[in-house]
MIVO-604897 format. One record per residue (C-alpha): x, y, z; residue number from 1. Coordinates in nm, 2 decimals, padded with zeros to 4 digits, always signed. Layout:
<atoms>
<atom><X>X</X><Y>Y</Y><Z>Z</Z><resi>NUM</resi></atom>
...
</atoms>
This chain:
<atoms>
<atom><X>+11.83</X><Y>+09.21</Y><Z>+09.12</Z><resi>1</resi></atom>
<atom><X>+11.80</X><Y>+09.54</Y><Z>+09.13</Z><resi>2</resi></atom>
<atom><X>+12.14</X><Y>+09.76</Y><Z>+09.23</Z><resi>3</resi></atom>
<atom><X>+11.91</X><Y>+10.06</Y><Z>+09.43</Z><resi>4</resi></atom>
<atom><X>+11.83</X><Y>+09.77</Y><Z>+09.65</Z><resi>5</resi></atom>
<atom><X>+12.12</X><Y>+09.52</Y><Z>+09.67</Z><resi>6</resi></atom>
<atom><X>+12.40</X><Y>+09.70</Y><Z>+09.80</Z><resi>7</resi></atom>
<atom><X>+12.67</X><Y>+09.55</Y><Z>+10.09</Z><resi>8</resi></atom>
<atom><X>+12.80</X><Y>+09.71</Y><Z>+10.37</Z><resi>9</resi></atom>
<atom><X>+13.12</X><Y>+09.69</Y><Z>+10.57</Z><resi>10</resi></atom>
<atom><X>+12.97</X><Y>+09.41</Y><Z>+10.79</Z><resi>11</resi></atom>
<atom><X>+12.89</X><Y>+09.17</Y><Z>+10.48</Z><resi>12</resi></atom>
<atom><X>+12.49</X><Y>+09.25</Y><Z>+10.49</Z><resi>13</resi></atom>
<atom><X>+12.34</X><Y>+09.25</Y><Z>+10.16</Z><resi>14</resi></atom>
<atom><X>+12.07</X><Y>+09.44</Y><Z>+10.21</Z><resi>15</resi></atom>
<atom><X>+11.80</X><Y>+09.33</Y><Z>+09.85</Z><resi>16</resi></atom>
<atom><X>+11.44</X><Y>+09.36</Y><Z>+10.05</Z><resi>17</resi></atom>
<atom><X>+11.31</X><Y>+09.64</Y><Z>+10.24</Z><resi>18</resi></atom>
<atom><X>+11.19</X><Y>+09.36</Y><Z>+10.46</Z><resi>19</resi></atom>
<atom><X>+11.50</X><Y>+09.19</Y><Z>+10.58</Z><resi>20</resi></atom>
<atom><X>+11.86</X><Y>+09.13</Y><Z>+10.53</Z><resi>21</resi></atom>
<atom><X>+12.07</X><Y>+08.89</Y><Z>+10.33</Z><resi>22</resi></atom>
<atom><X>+12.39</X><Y>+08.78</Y><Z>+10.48</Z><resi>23</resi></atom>
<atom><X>+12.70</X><Y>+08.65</Y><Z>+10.27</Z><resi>24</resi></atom>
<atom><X>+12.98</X><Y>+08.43</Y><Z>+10.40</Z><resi>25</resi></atom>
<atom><X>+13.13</X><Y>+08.73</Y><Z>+10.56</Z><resi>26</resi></atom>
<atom><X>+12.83</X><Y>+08.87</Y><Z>+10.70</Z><resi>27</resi></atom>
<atom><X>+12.74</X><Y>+08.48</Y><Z>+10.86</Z><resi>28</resi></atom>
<atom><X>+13.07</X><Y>+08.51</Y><Z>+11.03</Z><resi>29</resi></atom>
<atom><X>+13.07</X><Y>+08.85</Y><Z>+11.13</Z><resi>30</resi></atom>
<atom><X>+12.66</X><Y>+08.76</Y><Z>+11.33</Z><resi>31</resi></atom>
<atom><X>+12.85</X><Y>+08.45</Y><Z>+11.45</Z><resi>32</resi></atom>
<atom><X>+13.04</X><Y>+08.62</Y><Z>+11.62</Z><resi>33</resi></atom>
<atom><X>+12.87</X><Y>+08.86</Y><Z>+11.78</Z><resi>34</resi></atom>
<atom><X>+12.61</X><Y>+08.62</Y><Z>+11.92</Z><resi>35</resi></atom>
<atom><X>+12.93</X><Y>+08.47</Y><Z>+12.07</Z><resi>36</resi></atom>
<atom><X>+13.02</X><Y>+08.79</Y><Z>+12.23</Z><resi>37</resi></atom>
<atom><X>+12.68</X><Y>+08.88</Y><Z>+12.34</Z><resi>38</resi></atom>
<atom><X>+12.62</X><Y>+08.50</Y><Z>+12.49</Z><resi>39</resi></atom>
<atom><X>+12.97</X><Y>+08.58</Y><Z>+12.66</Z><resi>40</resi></atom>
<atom><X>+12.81</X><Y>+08.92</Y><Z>+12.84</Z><resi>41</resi></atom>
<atom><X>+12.47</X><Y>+08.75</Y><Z>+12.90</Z><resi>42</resi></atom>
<atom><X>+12.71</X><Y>+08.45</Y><Z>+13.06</Z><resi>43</resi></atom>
<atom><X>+12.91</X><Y>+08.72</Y><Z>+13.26</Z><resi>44</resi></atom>
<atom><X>+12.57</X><Y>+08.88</Y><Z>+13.41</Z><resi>45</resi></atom>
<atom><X>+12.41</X><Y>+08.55</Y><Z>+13.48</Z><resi>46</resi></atom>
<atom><X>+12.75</X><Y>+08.47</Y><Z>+13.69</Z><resi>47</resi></atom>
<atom><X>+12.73</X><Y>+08.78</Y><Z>+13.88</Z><resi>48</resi></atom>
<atom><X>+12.33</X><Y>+08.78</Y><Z>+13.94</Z><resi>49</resi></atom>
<atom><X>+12.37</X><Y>+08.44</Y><Z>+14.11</Z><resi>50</resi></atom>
<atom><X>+12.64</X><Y>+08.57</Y><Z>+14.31</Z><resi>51</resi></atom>
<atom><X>+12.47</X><Y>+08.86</Y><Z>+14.39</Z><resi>52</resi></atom>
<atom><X>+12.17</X><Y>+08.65</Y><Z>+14.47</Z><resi>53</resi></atom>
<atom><X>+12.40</X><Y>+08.39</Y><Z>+14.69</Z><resi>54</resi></atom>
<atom><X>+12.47</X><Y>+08.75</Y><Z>+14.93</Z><resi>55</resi></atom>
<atom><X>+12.12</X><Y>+08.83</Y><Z>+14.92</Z><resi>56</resi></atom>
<atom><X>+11.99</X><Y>+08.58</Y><Z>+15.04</Z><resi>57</resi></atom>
<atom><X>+11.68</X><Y>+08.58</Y><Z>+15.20</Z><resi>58</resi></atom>
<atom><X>+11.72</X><Y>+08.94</Y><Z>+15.22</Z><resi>59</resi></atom>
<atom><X>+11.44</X><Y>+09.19</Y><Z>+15.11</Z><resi>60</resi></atom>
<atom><X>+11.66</X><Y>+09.26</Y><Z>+14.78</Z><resi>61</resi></atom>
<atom><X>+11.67</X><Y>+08.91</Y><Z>+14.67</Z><resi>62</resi></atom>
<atom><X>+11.43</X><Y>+08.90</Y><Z>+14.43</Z><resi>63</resi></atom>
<atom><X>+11.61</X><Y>+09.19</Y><Z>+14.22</Z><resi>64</resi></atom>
<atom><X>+11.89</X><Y>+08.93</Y><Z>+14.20</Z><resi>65</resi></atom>
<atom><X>+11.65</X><Y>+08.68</Y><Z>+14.04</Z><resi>66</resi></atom>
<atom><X>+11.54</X><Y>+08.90</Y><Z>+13.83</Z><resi>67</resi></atom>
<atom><X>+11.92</X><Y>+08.99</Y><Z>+13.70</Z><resi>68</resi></atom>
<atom><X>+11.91</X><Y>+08.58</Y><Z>+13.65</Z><resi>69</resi></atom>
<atom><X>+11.61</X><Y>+08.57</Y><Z>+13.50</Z><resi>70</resi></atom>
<atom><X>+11.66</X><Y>+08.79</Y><Z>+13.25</Z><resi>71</resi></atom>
<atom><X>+12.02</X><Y>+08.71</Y><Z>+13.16</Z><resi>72</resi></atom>
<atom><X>+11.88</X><Y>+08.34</Y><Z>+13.12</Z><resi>73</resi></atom>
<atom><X>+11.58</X><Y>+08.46</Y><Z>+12.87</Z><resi>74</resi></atom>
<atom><X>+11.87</X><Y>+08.66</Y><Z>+12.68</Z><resi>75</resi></atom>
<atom><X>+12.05</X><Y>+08.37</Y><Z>+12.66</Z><resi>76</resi></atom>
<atom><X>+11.79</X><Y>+08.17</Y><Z>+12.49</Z><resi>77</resi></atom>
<atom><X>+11.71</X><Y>+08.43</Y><Z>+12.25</Z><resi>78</resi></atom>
<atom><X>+12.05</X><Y>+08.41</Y><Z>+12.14</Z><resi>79</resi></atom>
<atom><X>+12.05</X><Y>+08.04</Y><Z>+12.09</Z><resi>80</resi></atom>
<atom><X>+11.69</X><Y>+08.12</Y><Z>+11.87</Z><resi>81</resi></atom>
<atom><X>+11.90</X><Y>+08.36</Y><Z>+11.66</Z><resi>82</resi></atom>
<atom><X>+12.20</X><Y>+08.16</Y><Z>+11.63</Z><resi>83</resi></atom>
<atom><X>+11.97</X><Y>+07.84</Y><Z>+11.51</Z><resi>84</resi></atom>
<atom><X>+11.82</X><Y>+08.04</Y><Z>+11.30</Z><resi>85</resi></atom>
<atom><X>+12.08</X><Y>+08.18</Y><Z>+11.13</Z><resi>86</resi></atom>
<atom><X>+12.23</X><Y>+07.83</Y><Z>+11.09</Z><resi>87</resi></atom>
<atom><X>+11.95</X><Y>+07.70</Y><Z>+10.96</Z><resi>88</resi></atom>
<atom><X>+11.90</X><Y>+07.97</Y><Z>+10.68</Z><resi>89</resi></atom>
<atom><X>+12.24</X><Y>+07.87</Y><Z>+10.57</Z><resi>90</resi></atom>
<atom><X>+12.17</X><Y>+07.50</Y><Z>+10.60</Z><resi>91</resi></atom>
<atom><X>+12.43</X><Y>+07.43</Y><Z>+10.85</Z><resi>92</resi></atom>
<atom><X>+12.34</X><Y>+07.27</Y><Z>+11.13</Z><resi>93</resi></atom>
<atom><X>+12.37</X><Y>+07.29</Y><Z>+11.54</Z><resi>94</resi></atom>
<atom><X>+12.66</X><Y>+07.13</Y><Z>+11.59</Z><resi>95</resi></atom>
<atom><X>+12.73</X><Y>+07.24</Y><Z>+12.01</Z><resi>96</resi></atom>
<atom><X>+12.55</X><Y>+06.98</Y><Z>+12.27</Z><resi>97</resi></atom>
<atom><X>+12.26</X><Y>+07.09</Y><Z>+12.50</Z><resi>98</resi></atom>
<atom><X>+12.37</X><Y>+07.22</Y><Z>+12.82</Z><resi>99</resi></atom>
<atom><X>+12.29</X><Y>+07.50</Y><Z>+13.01</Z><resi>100</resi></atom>
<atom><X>+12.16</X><Y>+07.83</Y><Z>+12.78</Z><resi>101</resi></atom>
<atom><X>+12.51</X><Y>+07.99</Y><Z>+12.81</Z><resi>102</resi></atom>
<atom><X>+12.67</X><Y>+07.63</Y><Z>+12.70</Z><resi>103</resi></atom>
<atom><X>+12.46</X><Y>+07.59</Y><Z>+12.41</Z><resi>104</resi></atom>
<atom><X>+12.52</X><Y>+07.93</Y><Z>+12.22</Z><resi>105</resi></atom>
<atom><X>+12.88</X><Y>+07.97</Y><Z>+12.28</Z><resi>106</resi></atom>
<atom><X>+13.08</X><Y>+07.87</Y><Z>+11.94</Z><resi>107</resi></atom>
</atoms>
């Protein structure tokens, strides 16, 4: 390997190709969590869109409120992707059941 390219940052990211990033131990749990913490936010704005949509409805603003829903739903499965993903590199697998897309990315 050579040592211009494989260096580690604070966050546990080996970074050895230009195209992409190795993770180590640290770095897996460090991602980990983060997905957690963004599928927590994405969780917190789908809660609030469907409340929001709840006292909308029927109303001509309505449809921004899906949209809030929508969108906080299609975060939440790119999260899931990520986390599988990154499980998957590391040969671990999904071990959460299938629920909802906020259920199945928390962990």
């Amino acid at each position: 390997m050579n040592s211009e390219l494989s260096t580690t940052n604070a966050s546990g990211f080996l970074a050895t190709d230009p195209d992409g990033v190795v993770l180590d131990g640290d770095g897996v749990r460090v991602m980990r969590h983060r997905l957690h913490e963004l599928a927590n936010a994405f969780t917190g704005v789908m809660i609030a869109g469907g409340l929001l949509s709840q006292y909308l409805e029927g109303g001509s603003l309505e449809h921004y409120a899906s949209d809030i829903c929508e969108g906080s739903e299609r975060g939440c499965v790119l999260v899931r992707e990520i986390r599988s993903q990154l499980l998957a590199a590391r040969g671990e697998v999904e071990a959460t059941p299938k629920g909802s897309p906020a259920d199945s990315i928390q962990g």
